[in-house]
TORMI-764259 format. One record per residue (C-alpha): residue number from 1; residue in one letter; x, y, z. Coordinates in Angstrom, 1 decimal. Example, Ala and Ser with C-alpha at 12.3 -4.5 7.8 and 13.67 -1.06 7.14 Angstrom:
<rs>
{r 1, a, {12.3, -4.5, 7.8}}
{r 2, s, {13.7, -1.1, 7.1}}
</rs>
This chain:
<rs>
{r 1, x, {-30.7, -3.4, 11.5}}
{r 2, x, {-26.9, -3.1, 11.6}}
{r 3, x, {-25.4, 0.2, 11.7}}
{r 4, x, {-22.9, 0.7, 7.7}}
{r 5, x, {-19.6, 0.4, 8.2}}
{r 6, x, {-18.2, 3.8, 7.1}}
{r 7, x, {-15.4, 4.4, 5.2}}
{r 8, x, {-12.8, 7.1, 4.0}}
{r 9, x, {-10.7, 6.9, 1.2}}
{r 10, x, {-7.2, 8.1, 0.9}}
{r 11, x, {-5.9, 8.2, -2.5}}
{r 12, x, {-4.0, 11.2, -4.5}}
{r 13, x, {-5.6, 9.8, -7.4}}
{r 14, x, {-9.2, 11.5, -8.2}}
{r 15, x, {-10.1, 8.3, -10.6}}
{r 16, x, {-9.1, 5.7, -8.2}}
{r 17, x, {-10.6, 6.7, -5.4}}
{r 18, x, {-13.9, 7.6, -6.9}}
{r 19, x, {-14.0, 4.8, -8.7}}
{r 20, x, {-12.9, 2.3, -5.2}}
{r 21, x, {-15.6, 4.6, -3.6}}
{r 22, x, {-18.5, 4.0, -5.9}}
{r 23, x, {-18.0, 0.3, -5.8}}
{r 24, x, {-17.3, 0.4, -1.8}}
{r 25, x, {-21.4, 2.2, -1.4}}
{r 26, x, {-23.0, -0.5, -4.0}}
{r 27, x, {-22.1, -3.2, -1.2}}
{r 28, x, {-24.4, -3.7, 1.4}}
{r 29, x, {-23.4, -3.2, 4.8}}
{r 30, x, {-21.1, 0.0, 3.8}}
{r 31, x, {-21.4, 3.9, 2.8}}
{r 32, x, {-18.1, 6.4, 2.0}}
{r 33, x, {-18.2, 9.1, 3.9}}
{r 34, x, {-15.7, 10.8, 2.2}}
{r 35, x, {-12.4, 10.7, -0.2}}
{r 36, x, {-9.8, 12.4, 0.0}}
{r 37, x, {-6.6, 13.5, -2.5}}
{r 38, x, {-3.8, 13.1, 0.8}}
{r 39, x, {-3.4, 12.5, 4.5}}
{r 40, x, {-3.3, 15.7, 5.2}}
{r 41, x, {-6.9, 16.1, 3.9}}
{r 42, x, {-8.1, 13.3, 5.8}}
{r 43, x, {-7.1, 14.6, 9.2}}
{r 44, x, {-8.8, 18.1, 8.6}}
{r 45, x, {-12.2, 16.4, 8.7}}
{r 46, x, {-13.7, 15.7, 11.9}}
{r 47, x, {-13.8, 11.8, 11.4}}
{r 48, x, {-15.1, 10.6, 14.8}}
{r 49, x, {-16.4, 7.1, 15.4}}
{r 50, x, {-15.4, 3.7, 14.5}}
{r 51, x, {-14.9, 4.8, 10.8}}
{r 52, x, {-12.3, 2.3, 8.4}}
{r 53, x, {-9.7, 4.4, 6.8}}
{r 54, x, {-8.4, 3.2, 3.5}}
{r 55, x, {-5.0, 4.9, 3.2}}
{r 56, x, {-3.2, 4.0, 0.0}}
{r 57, x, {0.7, 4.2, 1.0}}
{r 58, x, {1.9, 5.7, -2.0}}
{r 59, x, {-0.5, 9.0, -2.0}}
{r 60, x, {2.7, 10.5, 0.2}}
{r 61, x, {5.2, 12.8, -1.0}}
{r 62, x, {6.5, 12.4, 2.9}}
{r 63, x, {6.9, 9.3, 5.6}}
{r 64, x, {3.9, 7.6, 4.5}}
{r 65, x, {3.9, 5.6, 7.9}}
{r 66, x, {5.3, 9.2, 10.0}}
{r 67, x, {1.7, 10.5, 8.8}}
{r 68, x, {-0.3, 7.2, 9.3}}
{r 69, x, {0.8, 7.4, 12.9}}
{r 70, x, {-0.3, 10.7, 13.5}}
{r 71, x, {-3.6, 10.1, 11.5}}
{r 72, x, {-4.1, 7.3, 14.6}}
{r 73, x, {-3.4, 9.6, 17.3}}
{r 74, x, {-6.0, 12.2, 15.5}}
{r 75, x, {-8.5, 9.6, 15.2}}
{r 76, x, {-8.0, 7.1, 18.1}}
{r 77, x, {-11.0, 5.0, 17.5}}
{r 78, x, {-10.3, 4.7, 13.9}}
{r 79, x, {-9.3, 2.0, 11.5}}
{r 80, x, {-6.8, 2.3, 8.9}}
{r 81, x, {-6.6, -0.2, 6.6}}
{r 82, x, {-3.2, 0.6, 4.1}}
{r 83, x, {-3.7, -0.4, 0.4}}
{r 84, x, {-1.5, -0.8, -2.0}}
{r 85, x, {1.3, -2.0, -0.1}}
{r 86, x, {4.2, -3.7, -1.8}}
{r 87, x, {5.5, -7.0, -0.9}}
{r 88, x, {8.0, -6.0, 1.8}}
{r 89, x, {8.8, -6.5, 5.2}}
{r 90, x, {10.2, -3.5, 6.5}}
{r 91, x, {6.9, -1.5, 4.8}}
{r 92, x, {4.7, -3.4, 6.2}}
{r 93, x, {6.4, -3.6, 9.7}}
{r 94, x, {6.5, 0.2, 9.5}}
{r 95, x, {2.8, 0.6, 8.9}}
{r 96, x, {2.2, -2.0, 11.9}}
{r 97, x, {4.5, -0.2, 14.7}}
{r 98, x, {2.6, 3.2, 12.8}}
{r 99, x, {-0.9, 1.9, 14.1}}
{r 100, x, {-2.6, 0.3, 11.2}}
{r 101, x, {-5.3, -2.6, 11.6}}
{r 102, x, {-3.9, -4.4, 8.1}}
{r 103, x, {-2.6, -4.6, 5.2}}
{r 104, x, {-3.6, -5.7, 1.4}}
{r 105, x, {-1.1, -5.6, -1.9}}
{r 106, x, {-1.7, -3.4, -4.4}}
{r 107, x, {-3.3, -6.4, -6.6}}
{r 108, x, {-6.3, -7.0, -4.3}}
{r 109, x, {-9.7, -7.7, -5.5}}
{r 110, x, {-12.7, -6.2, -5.2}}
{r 111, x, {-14.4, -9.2, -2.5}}
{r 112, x, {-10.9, -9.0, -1.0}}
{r 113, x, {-10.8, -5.7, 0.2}}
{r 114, x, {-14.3, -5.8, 1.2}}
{r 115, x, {-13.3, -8.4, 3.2}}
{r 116, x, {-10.4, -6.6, 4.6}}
{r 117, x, {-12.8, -3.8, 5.8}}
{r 118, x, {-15.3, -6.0, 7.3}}
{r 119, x, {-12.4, -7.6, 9.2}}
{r 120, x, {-10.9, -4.6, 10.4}}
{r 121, x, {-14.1, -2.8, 11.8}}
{r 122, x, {-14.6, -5.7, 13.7}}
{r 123, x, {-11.7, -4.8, 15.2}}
{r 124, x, {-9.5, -8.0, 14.0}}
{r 125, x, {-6.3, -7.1, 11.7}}
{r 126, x, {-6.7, -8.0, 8.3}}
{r 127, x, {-3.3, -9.1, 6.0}}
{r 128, x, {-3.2, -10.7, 2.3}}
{r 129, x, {-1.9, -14.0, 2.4}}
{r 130, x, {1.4, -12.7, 0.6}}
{r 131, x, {1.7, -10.6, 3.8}}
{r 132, x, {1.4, -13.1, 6.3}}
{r 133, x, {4.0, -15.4, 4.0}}
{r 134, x, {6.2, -12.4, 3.7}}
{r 135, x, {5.8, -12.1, 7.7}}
{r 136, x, {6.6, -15.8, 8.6}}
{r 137, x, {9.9, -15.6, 6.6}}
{r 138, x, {10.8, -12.7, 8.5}}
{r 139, x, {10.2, -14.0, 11.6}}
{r 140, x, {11.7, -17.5, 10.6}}
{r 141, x, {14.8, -15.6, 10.1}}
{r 142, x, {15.0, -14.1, 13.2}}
{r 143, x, {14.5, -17.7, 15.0}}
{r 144, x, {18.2, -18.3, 12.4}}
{r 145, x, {19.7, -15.2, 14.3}}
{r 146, x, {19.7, -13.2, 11.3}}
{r 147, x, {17.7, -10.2, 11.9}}
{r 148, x, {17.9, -8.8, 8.2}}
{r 149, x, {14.8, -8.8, 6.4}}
{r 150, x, {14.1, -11.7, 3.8}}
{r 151, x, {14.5, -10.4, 0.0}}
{r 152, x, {10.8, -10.2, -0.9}}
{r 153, x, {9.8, -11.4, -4.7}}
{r 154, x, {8.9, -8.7, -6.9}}
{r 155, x, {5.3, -8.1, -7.2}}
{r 156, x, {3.4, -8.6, -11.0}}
{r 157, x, {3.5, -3.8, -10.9}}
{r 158, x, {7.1, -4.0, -9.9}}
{r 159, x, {7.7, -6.6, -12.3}}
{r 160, x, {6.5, -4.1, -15.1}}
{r 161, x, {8.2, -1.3, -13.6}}
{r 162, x, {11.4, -3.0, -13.6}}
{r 163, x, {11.0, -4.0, -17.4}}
{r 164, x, {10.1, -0.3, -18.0}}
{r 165, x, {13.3, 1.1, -16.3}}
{r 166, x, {15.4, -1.2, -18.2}}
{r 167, x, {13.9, 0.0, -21.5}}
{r 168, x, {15.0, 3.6, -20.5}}
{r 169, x, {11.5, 5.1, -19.5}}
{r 170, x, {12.0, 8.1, -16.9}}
{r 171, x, {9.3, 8.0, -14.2}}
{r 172, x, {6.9, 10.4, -16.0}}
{r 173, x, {7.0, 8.2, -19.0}}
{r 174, x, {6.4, 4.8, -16.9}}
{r 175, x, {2.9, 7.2, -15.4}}
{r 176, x, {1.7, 7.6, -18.0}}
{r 177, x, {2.3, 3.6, -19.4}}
{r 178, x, {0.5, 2.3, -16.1}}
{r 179, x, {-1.7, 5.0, -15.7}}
{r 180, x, {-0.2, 5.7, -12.4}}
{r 181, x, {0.9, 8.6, -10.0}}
{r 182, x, {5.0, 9.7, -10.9}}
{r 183, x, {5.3, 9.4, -6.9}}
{r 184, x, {3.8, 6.0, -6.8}}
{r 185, x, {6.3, 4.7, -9.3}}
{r 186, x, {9.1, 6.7, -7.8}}
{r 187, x, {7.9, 4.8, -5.3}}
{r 188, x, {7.7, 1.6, -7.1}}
{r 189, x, {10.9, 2.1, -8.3}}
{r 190, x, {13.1, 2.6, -4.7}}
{r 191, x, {11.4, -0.9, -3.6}}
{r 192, x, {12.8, -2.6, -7.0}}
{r 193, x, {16.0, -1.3, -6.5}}
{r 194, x, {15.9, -2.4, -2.6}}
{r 195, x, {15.0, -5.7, -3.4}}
{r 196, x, {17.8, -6.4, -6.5}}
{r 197, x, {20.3, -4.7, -4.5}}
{r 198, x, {20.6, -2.4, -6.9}}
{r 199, x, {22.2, 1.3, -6.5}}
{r 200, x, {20.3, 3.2, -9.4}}
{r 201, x, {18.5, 3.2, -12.9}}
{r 202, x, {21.8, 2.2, -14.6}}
{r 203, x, {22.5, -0.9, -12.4}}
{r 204, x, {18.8, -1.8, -12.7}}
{r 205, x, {19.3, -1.8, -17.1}}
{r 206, x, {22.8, -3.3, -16.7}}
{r 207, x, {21.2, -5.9, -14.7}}
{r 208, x, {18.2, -6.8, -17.3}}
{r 209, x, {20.8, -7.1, -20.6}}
{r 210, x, {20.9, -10.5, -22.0}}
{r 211, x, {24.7, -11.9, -21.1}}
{r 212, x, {26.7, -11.9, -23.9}}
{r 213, x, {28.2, -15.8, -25.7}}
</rs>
């Protein structure tokens, strides 16, 4: 009989994780080992083995892919797997140079991620099919001589961020409309504004007015 694949979970929400957790252990093949609220946490357990870490990007108040790197060096024979990722390039080249085996969006299924793990713990990198697109237009610009990163589309959670920012809503107020972290929409909100070209709030609700006839 095949050994589980065993997974952490790296989440700073207590709901989320749980809840990715308890459907993670009623799979076959798989058992959580632990969760945990922040990187930090993570790498005060001795994790040793061939163990799948799933590290949701936005859980850090600090360089999300500065800590994933020295999560890889603490746990060498590890597998990270970052969720929640946002459509773009430059994020998703950072967690790559940082050491992780793939890369899902934040609106991954259930049999997706699962996937993802099974992939990674066999050792071969796992990316969403947005990623690899996302990937090939970066690389096809390169080939052009134009080394800048291709403006990603927003995703379907940045989409409603953005309409949330232009209806005034502060960051605690958009939380608490998703049911989301303030520092994941903070962090929501920088890739929005990186991807319109856009300065700050005010650009971003001057930008969403209906021109005026």
């Amino acid at each position: 009989m095949d050994e589980p694949i065993v997974v952490g979970i790296i989440h700073n929400s207590q709901l989320i994780r749980e809840g990715i957790a308890d459907l993670l252990n009623r799979q076959a093949g798989v058992r959580v080992m632990g969760t945990f609220g922040n990187i930090r946490e993570a790498m005060d357990q001795p994790i040793q083995g061939d163990h799948v870490l799933l590290y949701d990007l936005g859980t850090s108040h600090q360089d999300g892919a500065g800590l994933l790197q020295e999560l890889r060096h603490q746990v060498p024979r590890g597998k990270v797997l970052v969720f929640g990722v946002a459509d773009d390039v430059q994020a998703i080249l950072e967690c790559v140079r940082a050491g992780a085996s793939g890369c899902v969006l934040d609106d991954v299924s259930l049999d997706d991620l699962l996937a993802a793990v099974q992939s990674v713990s066999r050792g071969t990198p796992s990316v969403s099919p947005k990623v690899v697109t996302t990937l090939f237009s970066y690389v096809a610009s390169l080939q052009a001589g134009d080394d800048r990163p291709p403006a990603a589309p927003l995703t379907p959670r940045e989409e409603q961020v953005l309409q949330l920012v232009a209806e005034g809503l502060d960051n605690k107020e958009i939380a608490q409309k998703l049911y989301l972290q303030p520092q994941t929409v903070k962090n929501y909100v920088h890739q929005v504004l990186q991807k319109l070209n856009l300065r700050n709030r005010l650009e971003v609700i001057r930008s969403q007015r209906p021109p005026k006839h």
